[in-house]
N, C-alpha and C positions, 0 to 999 in steps of 0.2 A: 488686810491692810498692807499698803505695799511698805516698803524701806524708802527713808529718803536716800537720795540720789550719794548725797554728802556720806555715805556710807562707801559707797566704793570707793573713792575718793581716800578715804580713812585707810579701809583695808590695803589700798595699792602702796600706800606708804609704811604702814606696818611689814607688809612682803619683801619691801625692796630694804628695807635698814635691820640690823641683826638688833640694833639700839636706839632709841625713837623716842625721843621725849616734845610730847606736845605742853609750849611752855607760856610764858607770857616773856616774849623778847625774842634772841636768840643766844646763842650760849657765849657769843661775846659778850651782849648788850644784855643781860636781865632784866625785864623791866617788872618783876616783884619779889619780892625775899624770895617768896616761897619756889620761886622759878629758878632763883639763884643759889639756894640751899640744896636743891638737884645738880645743879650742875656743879656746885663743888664738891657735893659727892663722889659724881663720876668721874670728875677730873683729880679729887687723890685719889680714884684705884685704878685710875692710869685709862678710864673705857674711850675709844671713840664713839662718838654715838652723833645724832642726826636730830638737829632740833627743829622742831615745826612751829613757827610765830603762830598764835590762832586769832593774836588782835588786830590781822591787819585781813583777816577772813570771818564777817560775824557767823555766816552758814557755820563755819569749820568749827567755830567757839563754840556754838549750841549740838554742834552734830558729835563732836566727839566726846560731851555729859551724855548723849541719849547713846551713842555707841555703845559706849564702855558702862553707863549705868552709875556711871561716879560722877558726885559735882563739882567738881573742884577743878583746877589746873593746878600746878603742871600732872602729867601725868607718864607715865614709866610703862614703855614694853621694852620684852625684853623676845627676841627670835619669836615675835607673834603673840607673846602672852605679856596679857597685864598686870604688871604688877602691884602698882597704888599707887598712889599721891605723894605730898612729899614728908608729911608725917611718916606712914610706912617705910619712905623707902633710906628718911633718916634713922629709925629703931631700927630697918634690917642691915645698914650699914655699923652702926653702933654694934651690935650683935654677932655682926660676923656674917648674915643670915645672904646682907646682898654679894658679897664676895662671893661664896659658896654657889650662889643660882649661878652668879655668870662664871667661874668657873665650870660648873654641870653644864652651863650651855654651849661653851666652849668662845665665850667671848673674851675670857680673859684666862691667859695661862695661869698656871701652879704656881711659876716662879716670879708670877708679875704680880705688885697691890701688895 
């Protein structure tokens, strides 16, 4: 069985953003809590990052649950790996846990967040 098409598509944006959140809106406009509880995430630990609207692409809304094997949006990479949704990636900021990855990954310094 082959891959759908919607798959490369996925991966060429993942390659090109160190930070990639596929979200519902964009990181000005929110258009769900949960799309907007990521982005304020990311914006107190100071990240830039690269949001992908998937409701104005229905291919892209179905192709990046079957990508990533998650159902939900928004959804969190991080240098190519995924991290979760916005449950997780509220406990790994709570925790310390998301600071630390992107620190490790070198997307945000020691002395920044």
């Amino acid at each position: 069985m082959s891959e759908p098409q919607v798959f490369d598509r996925i991966r060429d944006e993942i390659a090109k953003h160190d930070v990639l959140l596929f979200m519902k809106g964009t990181p000005v406009f929110p258009q769900c809590g949960f799309s907007a509880a990521v982005v304020d995430v990311l914006s107190q630990l100071g990240v830039k990052f690269h949001g992908v609207n998937i409701l104005i692409d229905q291919e892209l809304r179905q192709g990046i649950k079957d990508f990533s094997q998650w159902p939900t949006i928004p959804q969190l990479y991080v240098k190519g790996e995924f991290v979760g949704g916005c449950d997780i990636v509220r406990e790994m900021f709570e925790t310390g846990e998301l600071e630390q990855l992107l620190k490790e990954k070198g997307v945000v310094s020691a002395s920044v967040a």
